[in-house]
Phi, psi and omega in degrees: 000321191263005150287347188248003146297317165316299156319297203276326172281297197298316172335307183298273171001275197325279224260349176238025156316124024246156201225141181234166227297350182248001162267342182267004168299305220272343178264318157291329132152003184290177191259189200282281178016283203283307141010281191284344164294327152292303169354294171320282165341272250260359158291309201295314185303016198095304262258316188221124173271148175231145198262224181240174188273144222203108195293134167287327212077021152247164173286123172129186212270145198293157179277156164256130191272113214270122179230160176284151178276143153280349175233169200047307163276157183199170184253117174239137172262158163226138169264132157225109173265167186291327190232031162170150168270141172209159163226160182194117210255120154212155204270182225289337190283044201023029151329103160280140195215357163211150157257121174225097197264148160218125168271135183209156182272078204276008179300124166094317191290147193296132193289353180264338179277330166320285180292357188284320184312313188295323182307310173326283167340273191320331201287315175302314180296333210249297153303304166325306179307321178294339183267352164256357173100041164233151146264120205281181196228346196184157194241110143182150252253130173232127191222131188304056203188194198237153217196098175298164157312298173227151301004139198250148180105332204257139157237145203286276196231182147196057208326340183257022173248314181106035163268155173199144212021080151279091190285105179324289204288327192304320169274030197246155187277302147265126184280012196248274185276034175304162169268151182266121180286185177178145183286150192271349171277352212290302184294334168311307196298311185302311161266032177278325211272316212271352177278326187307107190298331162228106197285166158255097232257017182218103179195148179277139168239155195192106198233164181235160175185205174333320180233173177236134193234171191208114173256137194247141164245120166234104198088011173092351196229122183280126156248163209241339181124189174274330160241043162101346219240027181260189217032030193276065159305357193268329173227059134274122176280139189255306186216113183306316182264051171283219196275149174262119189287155189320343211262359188103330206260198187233157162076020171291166193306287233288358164299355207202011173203359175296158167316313195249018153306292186306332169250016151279328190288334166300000164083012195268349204261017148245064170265354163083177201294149181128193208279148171270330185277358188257341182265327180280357180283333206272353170261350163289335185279353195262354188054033180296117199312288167355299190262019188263330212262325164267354160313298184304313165296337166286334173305305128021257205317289189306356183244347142320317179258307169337322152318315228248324192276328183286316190286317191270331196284287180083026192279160201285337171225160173234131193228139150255130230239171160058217205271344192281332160303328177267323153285011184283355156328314170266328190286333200261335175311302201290310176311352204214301162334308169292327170307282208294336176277347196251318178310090220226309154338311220201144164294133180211105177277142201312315193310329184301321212264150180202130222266160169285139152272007131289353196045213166293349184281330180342283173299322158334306187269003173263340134034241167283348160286311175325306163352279182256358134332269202302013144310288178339279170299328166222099166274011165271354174287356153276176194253125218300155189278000000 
């Protein structure tokens, strides 16, 4: 009970701050006693600050103004992309509060030369926080692959890394303080949802970079399946007798919708080093034909396989993510095309589907959220002053 008071009290803080003990009485239904008595806790805990007292202008003794702290918990997410390492810190008033990106070619390389770089990272990332006055709390690592229910730690494949039954902590320099992996669309959708000022509590999100990933938020809840393995849209076949895909099988989205699909069909896939979404964007804004002509066809392909997530789903939305957020200029005509011609069952309006206002930085910063989030929900996971 009295963790879920703890809960209900930072809860309050967060969203109507700054409050002082007797208004967060009034909102949470506690008596002032007991308030101030969590209160107390969730200072000592790091969790919450109190300022000096300050005349309200009512009658009675002055309020002290109660705020979530900006300094002492804090969150670090880690990325491992196909062409790059990212970290990203943030504190409990769900703040970023550092970015730290390096590009490396992480396709093929032995999974143990990845993470020590990366551990290298965090270890930069963790000093640097420290040096704003954040203490991190939790870890954890978004990565392009499936990621089970159980074993917790593990990722199962990640074909466009070339891993496959990887365990984090068996490579981590301390295994004590590995990051707990999680698919990396899973952590988009999450932090599409918890950033979203009117959240849309049913909604598919779907983003690209090497491969294509697909996350279901149901309810207010990411559901990952019965083992770990839901949303792998990138091998829904859009057209069965295509191309035969990295996965064994033919005719997947990602022959057609993929990063390196979209720039080969663009005549672009020996464009040599540098941002690849940056170069289709900038040749799309150039009205470069080639890559006009492969944006409409993945858009297609992709509003193709989206039929199947709409019809089987019912979600109140569709969000695109990742790189497909930076193309979506292009990308959502041919996509809301296929919707409205295919979507036949059910009503279906164009304004769901909507591009991220995160872009590629998502999964990185859903991450580094997860962390707190769970502070949030249980604040006895700090360690009591």
């Amino acid at each position: 009970m009295r963790r879920q008071n703890l809960a209900v009290v930072l809860a309050a803080v967060a969203a109507h701050s700054p409050l002082s003990r007797a208004d967060v009485s009034g909102r949470v239904g506690l008596t002032r006693a007991a308030v101030s008595s969590l209160v107390d806790e969730l200072i000592g805990r790091g969790a919450v600050t109190e300022a000096a007292a300050t005349a309200s202008g009512r009658v009675g003794r002055p309020g002290r103004a109660l705020t979530v702290s900006g300094e002492g918990p804090a969150g670090l997410g880690l990325e491992i992309g196909v062409g790059h390492l990212g970290a990203c810190v943030a504190d409990l008033r769900g703040e970023p509060r550092l970015w730290r990106r390096v590009e490396r070619a992480n396709a093929g390389r032995p999974p143990g030369t990845v993470l020590a770089e990366l551990a290298a990272l965090a270890a930069e990332a963790e000093a640097e926080a420290a040096a704003l006055g954040l203490r991190v709390e939790g870890r954890v690592l978004a990565v392009p692959g499936v990621v089970p229910n159980e074993p917790r730690g593990l990722v199962e494949r990640a074909p466009n890394l070339g891993w496959h039954t990887v365990g984090i902590a068996d490579h981590w320099p301390e295994p004590e303080t590995a990051p707990e992996p999680e698919n990396e669309a899973n952590l988009g959708a999450l932090a599409e949802y918890w950033n979203a000022g009117t959240p849309v509590e049913t909604f598919v999100h779907v983003s690209a970079g090497a491969g294509i990933g697909a996350a279901l938020v149901i309810d207010g809840r990411l559901f990952r399946g019965a083992r770990g393995f839901a949303g792998e849209l990138g091998h829904v076949p859009v057209h069965p007798e295509g191309p035969e895909c990295a996965c064994g099988a033919r005719g997947c989205l990602e022959q057609y919708a993929g990063e390196a699909a979209v720039l080969r069909e663009a005549g672009l896939a020996q464009h040599g080093p540098g941002d690849p979404v940056a170069l289709l964007a900038e040749r799309a804004a150039d009205g470069h034909a080639p890559t006009l002509a492969a944006l409409d066809r993945a858009g297609r392909a992709l509003g193709l396989a989206l039929t199947s997530a709409v019809d089987l789903i019912d979600p109140d939305g569709l969000v695109l993510g990742g790189a497909y957020a930076e193309l979506a200029d292009w990308l959502l005509p041919s996509v809301c095309a296929e919707l409205a011609a295919r979507v036949t069952v059910r009503p279906w309006a164009a304004e769901a589907l909507r591009p991220s206002a995160l872009g590629r930085r998502g999964p990185l910063l859903g991450a580094a959220l997860t962390t707190i989030r769970r502070i949030m929900a249980d604040p006895t996971l700090l360690p009591a002053g």
